[in-house]
BAMIKOL-996337 format. One record per residue (C-alpha): residue in one letter; x, y, z. Coordinates in steps of 0.05 Angstrom, whole numbers, plus 5000, padded with zeros to 4 digits. Example, Ala and Ser with C-alpha at 12.3 -4.5 7.8 and 13.67 -1.06 7.14 Angstrom:
BAMIKOL-996337
@residu = A | east = 5246 | north = 4910 | up = 5156
@residu = S | east = 5273 | north = 4979 | up = 5143
end
This chain:
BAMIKOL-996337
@residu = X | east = 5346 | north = 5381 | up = 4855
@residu = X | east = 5375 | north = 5310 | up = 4830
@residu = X | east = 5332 | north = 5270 | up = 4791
@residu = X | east = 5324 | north = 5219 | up = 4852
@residu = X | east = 5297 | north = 5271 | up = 4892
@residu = X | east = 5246 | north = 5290 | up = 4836
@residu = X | east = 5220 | north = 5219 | up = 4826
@residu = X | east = 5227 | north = 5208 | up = 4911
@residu = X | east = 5184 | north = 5263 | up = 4924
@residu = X | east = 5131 | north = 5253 | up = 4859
@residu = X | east = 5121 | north = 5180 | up = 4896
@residu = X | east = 5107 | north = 5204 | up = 4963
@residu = X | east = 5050 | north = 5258 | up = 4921
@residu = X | east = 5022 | north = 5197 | up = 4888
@residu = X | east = 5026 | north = 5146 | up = 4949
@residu = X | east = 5003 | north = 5201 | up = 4995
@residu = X | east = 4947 | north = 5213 | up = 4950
@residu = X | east = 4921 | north = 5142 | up = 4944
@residu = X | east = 4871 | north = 5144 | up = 5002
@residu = X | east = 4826 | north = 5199 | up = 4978
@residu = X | east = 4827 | north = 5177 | up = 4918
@residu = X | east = 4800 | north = 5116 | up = 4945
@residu = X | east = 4750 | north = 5147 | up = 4986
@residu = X | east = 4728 | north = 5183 | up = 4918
@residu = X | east = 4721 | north = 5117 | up = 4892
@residu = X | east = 4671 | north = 5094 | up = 4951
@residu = X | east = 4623 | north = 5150 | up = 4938
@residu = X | east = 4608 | north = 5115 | up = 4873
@residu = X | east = 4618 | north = 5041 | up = 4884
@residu = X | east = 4623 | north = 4994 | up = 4943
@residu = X | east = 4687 | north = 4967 | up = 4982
@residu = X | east = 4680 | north = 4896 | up = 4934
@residu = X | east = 4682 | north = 4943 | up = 4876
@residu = X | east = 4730 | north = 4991 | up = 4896
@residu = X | east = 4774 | north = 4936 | up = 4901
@residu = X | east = 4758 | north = 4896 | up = 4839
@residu = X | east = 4767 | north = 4953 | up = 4783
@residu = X | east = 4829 | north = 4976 | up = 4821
@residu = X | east = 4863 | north = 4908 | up = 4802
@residu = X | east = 4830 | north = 4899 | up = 4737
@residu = X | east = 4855 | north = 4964 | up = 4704
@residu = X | east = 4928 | north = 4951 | up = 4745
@residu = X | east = 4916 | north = 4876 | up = 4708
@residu = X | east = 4908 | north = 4917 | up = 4636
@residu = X | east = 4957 | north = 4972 | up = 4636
@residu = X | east = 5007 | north = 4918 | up = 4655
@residu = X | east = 4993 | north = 4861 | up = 4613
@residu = X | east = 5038 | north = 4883 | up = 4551
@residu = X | east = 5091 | north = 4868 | up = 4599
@residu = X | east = 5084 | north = 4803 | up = 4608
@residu = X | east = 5098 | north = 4779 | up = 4533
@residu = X | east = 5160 | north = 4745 | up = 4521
@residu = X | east = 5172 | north = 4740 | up = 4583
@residu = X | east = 5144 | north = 4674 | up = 4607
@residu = X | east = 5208 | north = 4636 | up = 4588
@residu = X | east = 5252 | north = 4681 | up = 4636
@residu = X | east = 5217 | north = 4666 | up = 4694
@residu = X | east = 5245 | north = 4602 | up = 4732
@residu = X | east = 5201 | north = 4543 | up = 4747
@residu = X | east = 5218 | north = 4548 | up = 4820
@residu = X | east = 5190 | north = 4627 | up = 4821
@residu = X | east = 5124 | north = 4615 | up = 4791
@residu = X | east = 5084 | north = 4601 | up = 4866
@residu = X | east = 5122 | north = 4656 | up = 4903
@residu = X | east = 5103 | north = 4704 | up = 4843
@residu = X | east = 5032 | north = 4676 | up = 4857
@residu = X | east = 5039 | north = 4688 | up = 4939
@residu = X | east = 5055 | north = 4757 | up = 4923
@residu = X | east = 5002 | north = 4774 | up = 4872
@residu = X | east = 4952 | north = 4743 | up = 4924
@residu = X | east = 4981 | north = 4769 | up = 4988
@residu = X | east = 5010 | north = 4837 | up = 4961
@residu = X | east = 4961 | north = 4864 | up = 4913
@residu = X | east = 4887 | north = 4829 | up = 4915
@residu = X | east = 4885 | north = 4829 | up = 4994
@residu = X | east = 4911 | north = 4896 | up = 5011
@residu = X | east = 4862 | north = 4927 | up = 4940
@residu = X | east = 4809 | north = 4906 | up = 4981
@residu = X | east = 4829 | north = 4915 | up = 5053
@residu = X | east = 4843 | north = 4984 | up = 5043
@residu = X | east = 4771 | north = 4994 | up = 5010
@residu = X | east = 4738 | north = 4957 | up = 5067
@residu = X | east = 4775 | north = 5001 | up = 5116
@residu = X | east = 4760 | north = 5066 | up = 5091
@residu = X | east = 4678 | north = 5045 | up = 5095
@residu = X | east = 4691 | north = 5066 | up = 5162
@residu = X | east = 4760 | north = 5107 | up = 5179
@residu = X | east = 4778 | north = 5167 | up = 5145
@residu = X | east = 4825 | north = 5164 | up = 5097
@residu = X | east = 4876 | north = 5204 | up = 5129
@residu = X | east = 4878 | north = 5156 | up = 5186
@residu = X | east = 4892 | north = 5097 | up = 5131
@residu = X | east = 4944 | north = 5127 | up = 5102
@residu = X | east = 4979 | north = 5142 | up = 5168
@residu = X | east = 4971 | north = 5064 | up = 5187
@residu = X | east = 4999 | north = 5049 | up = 5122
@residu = X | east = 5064 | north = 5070 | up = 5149
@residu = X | east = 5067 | north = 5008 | up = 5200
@residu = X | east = 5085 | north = 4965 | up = 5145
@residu = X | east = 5157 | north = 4988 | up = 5153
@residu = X | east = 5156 | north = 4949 | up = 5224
@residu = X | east = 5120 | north = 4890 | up = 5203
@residu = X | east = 5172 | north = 4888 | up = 5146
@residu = X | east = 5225 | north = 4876 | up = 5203
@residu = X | east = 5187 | north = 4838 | up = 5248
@residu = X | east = 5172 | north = 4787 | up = 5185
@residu = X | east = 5249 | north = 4788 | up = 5171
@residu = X | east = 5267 | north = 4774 | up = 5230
@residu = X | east = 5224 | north = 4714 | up = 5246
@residu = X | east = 5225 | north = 4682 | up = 5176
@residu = X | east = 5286 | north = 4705 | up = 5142
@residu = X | east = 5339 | north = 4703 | up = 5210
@residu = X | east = 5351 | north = 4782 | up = 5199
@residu = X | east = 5404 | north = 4811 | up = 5253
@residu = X | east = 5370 | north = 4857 | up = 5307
@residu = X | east = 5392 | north = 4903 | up = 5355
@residu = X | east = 5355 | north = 4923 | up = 5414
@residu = X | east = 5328 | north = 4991 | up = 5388
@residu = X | east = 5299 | north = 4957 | up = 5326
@residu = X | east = 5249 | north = 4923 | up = 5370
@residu = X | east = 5234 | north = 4979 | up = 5413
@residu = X | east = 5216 | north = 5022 | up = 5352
@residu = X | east = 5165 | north = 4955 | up = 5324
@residu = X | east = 5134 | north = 4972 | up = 5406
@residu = X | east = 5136 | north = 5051 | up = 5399
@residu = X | east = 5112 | north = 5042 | up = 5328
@residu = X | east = 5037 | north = 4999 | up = 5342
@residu = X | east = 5038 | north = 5043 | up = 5417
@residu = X | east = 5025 | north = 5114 | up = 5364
@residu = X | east = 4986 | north = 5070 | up = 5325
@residu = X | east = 4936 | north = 5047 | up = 5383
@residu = X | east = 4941 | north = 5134 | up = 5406
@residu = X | east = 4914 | north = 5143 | up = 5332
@residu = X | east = 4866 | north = 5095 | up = 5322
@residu = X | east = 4832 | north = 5114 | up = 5396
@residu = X | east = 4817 | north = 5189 | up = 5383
@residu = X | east = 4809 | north = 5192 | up = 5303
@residu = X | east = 4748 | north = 5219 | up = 5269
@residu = X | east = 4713 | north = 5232 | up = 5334
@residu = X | east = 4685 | north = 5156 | up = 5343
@residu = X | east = 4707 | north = 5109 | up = 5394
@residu = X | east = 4758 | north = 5060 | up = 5398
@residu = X | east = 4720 | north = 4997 | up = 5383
@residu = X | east = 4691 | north = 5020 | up = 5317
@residu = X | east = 4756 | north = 5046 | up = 5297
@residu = X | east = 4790 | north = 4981 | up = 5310
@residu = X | east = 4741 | north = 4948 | up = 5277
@residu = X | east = 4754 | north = 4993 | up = 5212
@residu = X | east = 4833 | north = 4999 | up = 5231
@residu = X | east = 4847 | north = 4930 | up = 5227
@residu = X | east = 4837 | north = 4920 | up = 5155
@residu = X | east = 4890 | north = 4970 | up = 5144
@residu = X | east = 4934 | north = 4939 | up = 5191
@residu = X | east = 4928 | north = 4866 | up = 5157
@residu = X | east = 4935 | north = 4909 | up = 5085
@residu = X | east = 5013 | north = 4929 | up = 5119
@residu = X | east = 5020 | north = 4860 | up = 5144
@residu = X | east = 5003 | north = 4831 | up = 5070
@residu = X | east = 5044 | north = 4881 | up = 5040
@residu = X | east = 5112 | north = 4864 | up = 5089
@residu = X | east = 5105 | north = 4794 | up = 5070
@residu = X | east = 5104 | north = 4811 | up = 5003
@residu = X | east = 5166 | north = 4858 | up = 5015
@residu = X | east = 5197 | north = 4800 | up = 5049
@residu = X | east = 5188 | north = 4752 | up = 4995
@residu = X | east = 5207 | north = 4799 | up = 4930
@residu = X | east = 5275 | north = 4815 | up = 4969
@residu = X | east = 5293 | north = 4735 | up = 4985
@residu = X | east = 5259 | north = 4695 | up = 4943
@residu = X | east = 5251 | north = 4733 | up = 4883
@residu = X | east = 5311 | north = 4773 | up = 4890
@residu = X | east = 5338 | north = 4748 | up = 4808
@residu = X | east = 5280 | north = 4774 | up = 4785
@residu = X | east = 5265 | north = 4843 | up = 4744
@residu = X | east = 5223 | north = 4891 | up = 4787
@residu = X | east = 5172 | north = 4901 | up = 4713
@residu = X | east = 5166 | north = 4824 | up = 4710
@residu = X | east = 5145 | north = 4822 | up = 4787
@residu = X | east = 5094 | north = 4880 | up = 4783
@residu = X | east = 5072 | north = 4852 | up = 4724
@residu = X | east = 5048 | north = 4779 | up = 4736
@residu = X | east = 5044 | north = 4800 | up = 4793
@residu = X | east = 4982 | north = 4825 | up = 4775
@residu = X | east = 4975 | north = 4773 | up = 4717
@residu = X | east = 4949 | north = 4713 | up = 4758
@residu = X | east = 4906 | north = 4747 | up = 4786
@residu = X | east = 4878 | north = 4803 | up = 4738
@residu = X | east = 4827 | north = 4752 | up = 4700
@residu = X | east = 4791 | north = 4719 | up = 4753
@residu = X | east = 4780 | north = 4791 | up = 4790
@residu = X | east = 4755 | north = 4823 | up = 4714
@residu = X | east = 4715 | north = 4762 | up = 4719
@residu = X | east = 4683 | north = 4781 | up = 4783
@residu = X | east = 4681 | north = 4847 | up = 4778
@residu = X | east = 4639 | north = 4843 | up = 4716
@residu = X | east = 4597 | north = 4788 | up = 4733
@residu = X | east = 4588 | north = 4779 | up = 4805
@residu = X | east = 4580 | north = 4859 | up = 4824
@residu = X | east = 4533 | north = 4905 | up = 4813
@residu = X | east = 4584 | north = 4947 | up = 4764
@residu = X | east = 4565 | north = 4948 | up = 4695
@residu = X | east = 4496 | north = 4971 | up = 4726
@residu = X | east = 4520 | north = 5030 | up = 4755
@residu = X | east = 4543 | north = 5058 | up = 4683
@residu = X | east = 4470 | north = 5074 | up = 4679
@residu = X | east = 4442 | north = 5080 | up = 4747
@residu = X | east = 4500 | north = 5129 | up = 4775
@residu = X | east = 4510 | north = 5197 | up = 4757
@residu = X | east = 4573 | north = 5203 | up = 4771
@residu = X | east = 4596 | north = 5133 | up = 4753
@residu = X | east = 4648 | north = 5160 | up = 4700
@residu = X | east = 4675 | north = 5200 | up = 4746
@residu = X | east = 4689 | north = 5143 | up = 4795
@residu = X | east = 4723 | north = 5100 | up = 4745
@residu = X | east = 4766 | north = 5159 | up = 4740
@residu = X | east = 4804 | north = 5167 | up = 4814
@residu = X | east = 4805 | north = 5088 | up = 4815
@residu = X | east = 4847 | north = 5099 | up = 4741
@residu = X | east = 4889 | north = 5135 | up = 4765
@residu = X | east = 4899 | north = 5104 | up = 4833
@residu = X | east = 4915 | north = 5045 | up = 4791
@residu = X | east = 4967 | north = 5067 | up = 4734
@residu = X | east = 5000 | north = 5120 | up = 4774
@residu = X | east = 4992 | north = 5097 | up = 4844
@residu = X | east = 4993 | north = 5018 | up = 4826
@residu = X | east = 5042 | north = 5006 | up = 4761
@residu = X | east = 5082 | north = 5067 | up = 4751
@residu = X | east = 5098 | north = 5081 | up = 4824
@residu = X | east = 5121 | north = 5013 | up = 4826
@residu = X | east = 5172 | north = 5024 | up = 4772
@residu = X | east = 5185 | north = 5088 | up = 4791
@residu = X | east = 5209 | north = 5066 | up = 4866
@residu = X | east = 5251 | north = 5008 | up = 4841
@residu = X | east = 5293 | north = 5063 | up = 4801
@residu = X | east = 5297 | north = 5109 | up = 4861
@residu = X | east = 5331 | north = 5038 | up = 4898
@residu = X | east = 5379 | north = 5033 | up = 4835
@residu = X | east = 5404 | north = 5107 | up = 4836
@residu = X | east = 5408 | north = 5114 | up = 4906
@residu = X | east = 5396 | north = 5059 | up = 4969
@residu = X | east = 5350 | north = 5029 | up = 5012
@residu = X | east = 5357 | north = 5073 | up = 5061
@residu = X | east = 5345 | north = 5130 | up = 5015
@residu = X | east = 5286 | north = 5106 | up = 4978
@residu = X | east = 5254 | north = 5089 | up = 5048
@residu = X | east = 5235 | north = 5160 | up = 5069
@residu = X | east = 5178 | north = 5160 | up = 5024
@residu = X | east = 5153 | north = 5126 | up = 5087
@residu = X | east = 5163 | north = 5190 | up = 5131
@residu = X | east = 5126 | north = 5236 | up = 5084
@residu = X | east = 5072 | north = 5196 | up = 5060
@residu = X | east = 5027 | north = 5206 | up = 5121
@residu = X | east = 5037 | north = 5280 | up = 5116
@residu = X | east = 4996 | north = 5282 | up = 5051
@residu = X | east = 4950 | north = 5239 | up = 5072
@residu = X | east = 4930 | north = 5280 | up = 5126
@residu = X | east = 4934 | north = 5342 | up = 5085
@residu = X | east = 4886 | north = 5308 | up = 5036
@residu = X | east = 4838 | north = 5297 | up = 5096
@residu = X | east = 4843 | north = 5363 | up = 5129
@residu = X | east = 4829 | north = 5396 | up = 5052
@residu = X | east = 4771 | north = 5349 | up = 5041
@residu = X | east = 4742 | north = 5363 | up = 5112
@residu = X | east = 4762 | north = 5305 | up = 5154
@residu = X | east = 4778 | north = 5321 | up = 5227
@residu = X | east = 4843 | north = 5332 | up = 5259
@residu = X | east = 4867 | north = 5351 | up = 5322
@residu = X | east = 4942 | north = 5371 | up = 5342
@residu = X | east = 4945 | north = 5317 | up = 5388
@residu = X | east = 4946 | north = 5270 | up = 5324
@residu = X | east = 5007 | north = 5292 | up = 5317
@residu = X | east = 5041 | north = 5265 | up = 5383
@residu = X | east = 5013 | north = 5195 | up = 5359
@residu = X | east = 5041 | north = 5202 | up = 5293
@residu = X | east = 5101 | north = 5226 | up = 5315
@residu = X | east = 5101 | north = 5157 | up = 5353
@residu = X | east = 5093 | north = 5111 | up = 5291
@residu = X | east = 5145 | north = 5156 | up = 5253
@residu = X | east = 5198 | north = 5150 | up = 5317
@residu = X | east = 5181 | north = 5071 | up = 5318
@residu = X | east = 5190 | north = 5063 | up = 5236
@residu = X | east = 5255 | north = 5107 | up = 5245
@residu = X | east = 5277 | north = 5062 | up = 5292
@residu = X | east = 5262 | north = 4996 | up = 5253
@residu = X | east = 5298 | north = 5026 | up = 5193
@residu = X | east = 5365 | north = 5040 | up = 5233
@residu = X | east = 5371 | north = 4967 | up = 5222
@residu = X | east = 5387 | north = 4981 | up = 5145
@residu = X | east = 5467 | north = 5007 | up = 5182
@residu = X | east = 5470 | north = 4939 | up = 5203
@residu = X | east = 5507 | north = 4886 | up = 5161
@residu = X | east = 5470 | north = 4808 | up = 5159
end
């Protein structure tokens, strides 16, 4: 096995994994919090990576870097937290792979990507399994699903823009220096609040298992925040796009394995929906043959 393969299929283990280890996180702290020490260790682990490297970043970068650490990591940290209050997890992580379509869509309406017909049928097929999904998961009904699923759905949205603005308007830019101011501009402000406007720091007495919880959101954040990053933007550099985007396909499938082994419910006909979002993002990606 090559060594692309190797670091392909460790992301899709650690992606795959990030929604239980979420909803591990939620047994000890709420949504707010979740979100808060997710960024805030992210902020740490990466901060040694932003010396000397001020001066390379152009003037004209700094407020896209700022979009993206706003729109790409805070929002979606705390969406995704906010959804799974209410979703299992294994339905997150299998609405997680619409942000594929809303990559496109974004390109397209923005950026003046070239389409071809089938592109835009797979964005339709694509939300069509995702509407399916979201109306017979985890046994409720479609309204408080919605209500839970749409957080997700705004976390893919955030994330495309993102995607979109990394790949034309920060496209002379290292992938480390992205991830890591990224996270810079906003790390301090969210320690801030974490520490100071949560109930946090009083849950390292009051919970039992409050080490415990700091412990999935650790690693959600080093491996499946900061090293995943990396780790991806190598897999584009040995390979291709094309390539490194079938860590879309496969994510989902540990997601729901995670939620089957931790008890959440599933029913084969999940599978025609899902098999509807993967069709659409399949479709959407075929674009990646086409030349701008």
């Amino acid at each position: 096995m090559s060594i692309a393969w190797i670091i392909l299929l460790s992301l899709v283990l650690v992606w795959g994994s990030s929604f239980i280890l979420i909803k591990r996180g939620l047994e000890v702290f709420s949504a707010e919090e979740v979100g808060a020490l997710r960024i805030s260790i992210a902020f740490l682990f990466l901060l040694p990576f932003t010396f000397n490297k001020f001066s390379r970043i152009p003037k004209k970068s700094w407020k896209y870097l700022i979009i993206v650490s706003i729109i790409g990591n805070a929002f979606p940290a705390f969406l995704f937290a906010k959804a799974q209050t209410g979703i299992d997890s294994n339905l997150a992580g299998i609405l997680n792979s619409l942000t594929p379509l809303f990559t496109f869509l974004i390109a397209f309406i923005f950026f003046n990507f070239k389409v071809r017909w089938f592109n835009i049928l797979g964005i339709f097929i694509g939300l069509a399994g995702a509407a399916g999904l979201i109306n017979i998961s985890g046994g409720k009904d479609f309204i408080h699903n919605i209500n839970y699923s749409v957080y997700v759905i705004i976390a893919a949205i955030c994330y495309a823009t993102s995607v979109n603005f990394i790949k034309y308007l920060l496209k002379d830019i290292d992938i480390i220096s992205i991830t890591a101011f990224s996270f810079f501009f906003i790390g301090i402000p969210i320690v801030i609040y974490l520490l100071a406007g949560t109930s946090f720091l009083h849950k390292i007495h009051d919970h039992p298992h409050f080490w415990s919880g700091v412990g999935y959101i650790t690693i959600l954040s080093i491996l499946g925040t900061a090293l995943a990053m990396f780790a991806f933007n190598k897999v584009i550099k040995m390979t291709n796009p094309v390539f490194a985007a079938s860590v879309t396909y496969m994510i989902p499938i540990i997601a729901l394995m995670w939620g089957i082994i931790d008890g959440e419910r599933f029913e084969f006909v999940y599978l025609l929906w899902i098999g509807l979002i993967m069709g659409g993002v399949y479709l959407v990606n075929r674009r990646f043959d086409v030349k701008n």
